[in-house]
C-alpha positions in Angstrom: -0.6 -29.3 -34.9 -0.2 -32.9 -36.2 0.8 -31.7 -39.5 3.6 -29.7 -38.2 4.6 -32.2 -35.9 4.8 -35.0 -39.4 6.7 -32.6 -41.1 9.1 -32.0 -38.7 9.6 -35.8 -38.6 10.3 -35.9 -42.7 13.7 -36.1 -43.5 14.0 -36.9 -46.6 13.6 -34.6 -49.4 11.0 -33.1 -51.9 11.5 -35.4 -54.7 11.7 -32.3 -57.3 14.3 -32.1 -60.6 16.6 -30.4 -58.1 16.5 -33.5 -56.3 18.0 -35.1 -59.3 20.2 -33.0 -60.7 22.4 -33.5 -57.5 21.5 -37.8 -57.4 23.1 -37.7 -60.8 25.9 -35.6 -59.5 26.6 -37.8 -56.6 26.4 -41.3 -58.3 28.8 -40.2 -60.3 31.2 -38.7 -57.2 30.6 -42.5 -56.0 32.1 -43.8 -59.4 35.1 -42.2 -59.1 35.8 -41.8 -55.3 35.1 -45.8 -55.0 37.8 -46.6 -57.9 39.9 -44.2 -56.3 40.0 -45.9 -53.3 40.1 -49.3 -55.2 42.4 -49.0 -58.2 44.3 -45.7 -57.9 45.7 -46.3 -53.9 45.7 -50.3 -55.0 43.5 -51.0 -52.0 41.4 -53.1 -54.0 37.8 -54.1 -53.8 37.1 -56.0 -50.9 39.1 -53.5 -48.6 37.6 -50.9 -50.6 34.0 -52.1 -49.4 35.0 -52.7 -45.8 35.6 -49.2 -45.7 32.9 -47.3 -47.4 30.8 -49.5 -45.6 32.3 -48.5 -41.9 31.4 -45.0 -43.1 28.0 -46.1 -44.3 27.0 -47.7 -41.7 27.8 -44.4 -39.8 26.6 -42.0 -42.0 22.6 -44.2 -41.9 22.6 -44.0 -37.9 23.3 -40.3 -37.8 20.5 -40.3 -40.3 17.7 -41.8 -38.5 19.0 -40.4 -35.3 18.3 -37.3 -36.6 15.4 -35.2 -35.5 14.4 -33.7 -38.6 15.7 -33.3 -42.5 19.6 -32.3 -42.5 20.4 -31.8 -46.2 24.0 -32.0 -46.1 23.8 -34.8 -43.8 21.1 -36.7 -46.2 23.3 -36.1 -49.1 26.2 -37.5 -47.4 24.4 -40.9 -46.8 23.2 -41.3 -50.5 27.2 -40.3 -51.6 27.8 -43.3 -49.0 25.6 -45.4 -50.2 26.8 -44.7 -54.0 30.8 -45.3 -53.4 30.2 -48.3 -51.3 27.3 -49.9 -54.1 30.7 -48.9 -56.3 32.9 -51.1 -55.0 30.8 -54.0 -53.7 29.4 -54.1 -57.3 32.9 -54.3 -58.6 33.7 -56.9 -56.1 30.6 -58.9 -57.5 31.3 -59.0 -60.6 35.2 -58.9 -60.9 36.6 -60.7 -57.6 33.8 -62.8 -57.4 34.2 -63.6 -61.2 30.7 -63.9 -61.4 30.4 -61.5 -64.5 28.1 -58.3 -64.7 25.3 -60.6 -65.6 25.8 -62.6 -63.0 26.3 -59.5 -60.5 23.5 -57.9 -62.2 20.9 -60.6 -61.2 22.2 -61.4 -57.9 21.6 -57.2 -56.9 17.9 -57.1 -58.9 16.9 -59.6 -56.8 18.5 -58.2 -53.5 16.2 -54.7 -54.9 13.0 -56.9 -55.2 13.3 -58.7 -52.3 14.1 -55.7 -49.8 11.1 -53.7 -51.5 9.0 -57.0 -51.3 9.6 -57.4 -47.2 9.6 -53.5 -47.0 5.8 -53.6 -48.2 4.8 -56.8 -46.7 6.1 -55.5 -42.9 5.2 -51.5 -43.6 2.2 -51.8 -46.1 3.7 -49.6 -48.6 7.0 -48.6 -50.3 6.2 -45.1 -51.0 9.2 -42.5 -50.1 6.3 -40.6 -48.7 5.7 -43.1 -46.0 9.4 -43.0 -45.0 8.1 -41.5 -40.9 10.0 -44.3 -38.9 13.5 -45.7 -37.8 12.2 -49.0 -39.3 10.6 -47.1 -42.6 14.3 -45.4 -42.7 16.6 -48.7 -42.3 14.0 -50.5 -45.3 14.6 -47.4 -47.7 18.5 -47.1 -47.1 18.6 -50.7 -47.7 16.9 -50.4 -50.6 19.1 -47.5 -52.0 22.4 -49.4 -51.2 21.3 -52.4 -53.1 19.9 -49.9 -55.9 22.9 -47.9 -56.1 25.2 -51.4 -56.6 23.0 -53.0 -59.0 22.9 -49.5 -60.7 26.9 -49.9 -60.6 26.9 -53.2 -62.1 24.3 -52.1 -64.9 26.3 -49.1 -65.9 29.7 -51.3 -66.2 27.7 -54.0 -68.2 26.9 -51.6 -70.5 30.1 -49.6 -71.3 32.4 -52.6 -71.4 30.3 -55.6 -72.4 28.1 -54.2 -75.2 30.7 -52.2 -76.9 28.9 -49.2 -76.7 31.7 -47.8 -74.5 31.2 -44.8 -71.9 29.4 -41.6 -74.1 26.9 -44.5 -75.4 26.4 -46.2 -72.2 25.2 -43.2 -70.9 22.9 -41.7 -73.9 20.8 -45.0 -73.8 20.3 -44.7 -69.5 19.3 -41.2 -70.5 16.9 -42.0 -72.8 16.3 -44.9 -70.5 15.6 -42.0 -67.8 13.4 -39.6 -70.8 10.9 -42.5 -71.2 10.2 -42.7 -67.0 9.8 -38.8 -67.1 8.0 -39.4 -70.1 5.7 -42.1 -68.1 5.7 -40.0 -65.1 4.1 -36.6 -66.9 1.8 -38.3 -69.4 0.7 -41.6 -67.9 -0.9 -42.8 -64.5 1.8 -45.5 -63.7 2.2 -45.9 -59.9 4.5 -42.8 -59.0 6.1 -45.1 -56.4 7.2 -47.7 -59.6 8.9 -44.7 -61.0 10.8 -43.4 -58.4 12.2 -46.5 -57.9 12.8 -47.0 -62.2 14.6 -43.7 -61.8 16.8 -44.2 -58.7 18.5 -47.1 -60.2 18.5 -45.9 -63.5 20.2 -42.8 -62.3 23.1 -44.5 -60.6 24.6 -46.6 -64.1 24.5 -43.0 -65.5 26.7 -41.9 -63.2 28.8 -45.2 -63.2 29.3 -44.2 -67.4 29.9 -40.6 -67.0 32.9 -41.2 -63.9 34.0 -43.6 -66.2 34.1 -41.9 -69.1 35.4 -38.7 -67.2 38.7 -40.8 -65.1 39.2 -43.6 -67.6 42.6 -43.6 -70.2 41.8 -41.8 -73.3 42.6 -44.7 -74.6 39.9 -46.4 -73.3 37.5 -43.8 -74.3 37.7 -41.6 -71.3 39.3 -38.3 -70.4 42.0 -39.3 -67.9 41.2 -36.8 -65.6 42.1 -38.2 -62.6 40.1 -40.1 -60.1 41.0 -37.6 -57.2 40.7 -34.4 -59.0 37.1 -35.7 -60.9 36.1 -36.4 -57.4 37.3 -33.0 -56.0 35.4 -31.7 -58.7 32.3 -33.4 -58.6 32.3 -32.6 -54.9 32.5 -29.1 -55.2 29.6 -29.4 -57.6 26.9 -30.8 -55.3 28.3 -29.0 -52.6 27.3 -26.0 -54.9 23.7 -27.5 -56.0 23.3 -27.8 -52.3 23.7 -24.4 -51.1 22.3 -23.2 -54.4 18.9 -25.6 -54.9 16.4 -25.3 -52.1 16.0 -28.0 -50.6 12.9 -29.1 -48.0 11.6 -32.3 -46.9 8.8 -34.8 -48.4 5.7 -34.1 -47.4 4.3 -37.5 -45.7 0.4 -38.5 -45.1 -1.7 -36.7 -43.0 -0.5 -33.2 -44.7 -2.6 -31.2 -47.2 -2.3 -32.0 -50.7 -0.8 -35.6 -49.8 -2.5 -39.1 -51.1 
């Protein structure tokens, strides 16, 4: 009984590679629907973030007031989340004229300092432990910051090295290879490499919008902000219906450290 009754309570998902494959897919919706907003309708950033936050901030409370895992609903916070890191990272690092190493900083410490109050209050930072409102506001807010700093990584790379869009995102793949690498062959703390991958995800999503909305002659395809977005959107949509999709399992159920 008390296992059914924690598992009805999960609601976030199975971290599995389908899991993933649709994170990668929606950071990179969140690249281009955030400069869509920003740069294509000219509202720029700070408007931009006032409004993607609005929707943020309503897309987390219909999360934890939910009784049990909603994909579609989940996946619409963490697209939230990613659009709104967009353009808050962009207003970092561009209004702010702060620079992306500047911006960069500022958000990694934003990361480590949610995840260090997270643990000190709830005694862990395990996505497995996520069984409370207060578990649930602690792990959003570390996404959001995540998902910017990811932002803010991604652009660093692509326009500051030189390495440009295709190269900024083969190194945050390989980036990503050596955690699944760590993950499969290693005993690094499985919680340390969730989090490794969850921001690493989102600046290889920031280079692949790029590099699919951005002027050819800026090294991108010039597909369009709106119509990349459309697209990308009827791509998780897809992996939604397609990938099964079931909730964590927390402590307390079989199999669970």
């Amino acid at each position: 009984m008390n296992r059914t009754i924690e598992a009805s309570l999960s609601k976030v998902p199975a971290i599995t590679l389908g899991f993933w494959i649709i994170k990668v897919f929606a950071t990179t919706l969140g690249e281009t629907a955030g400069d869509a907003v920003t740069m294509t309708l000219g509202l720029g950033y700070l408007v931009g973030t006032a409004i993607f936050a609005a929707i943020l901030v309503v897309a987390v409370g219909a999360q934890i007031a939910a009784r049990r895992f909603r994909p579609f609903l989940y996946w619409a916070v963490i697209i939230a989340t990613t659009t709104a890191g967009t353009t808050l990272a962009d207003f970092f690092d561009r209004s702010l004229g702060i620079g992306y190493v500047g911006g960069s900083s500022i958000l990694l410490v934003l990361v480590l300092a949610t995840l260090g109050i997270w643990h000190r209050t709830m005694g862990s930072v395990a996505v497995d432990t996520v069984t409370s409102p207060r578990a649930e506001m602690f792990y959003w807010a570390t996404i959001m910051f995540s998902q910017t700093l990811g932002t803010a990584l991604g652009d660093w790379m692509a326009d500051t090295t030189g390495l440009g869009y295709e190269g900024g995102a083969l190194v945050f793949a390989a980036a990503l290879a050596v955690v699944a690498g760590l993950y499969f062959y290693t005993g690094v703390s499985r919680t340390l490499l969730f989090w490794a991958a969850f921001i690493l995800t989102r600046p290889l999503g920031a280079t692949v919008g790029d590099f699919l909305d951005k002027p050819v002659a800026n090294g991108g395809l010039a597909l369009g902000r709106f119509s990349a977005s459309a697209a990308l959107a009827a791509v998780i949509l897809g992996c939604i219906l397609l990938i099964p999709q079931r909730p964590g399992r927390h402590p307390g159920e079989t199999g669970t450290a």
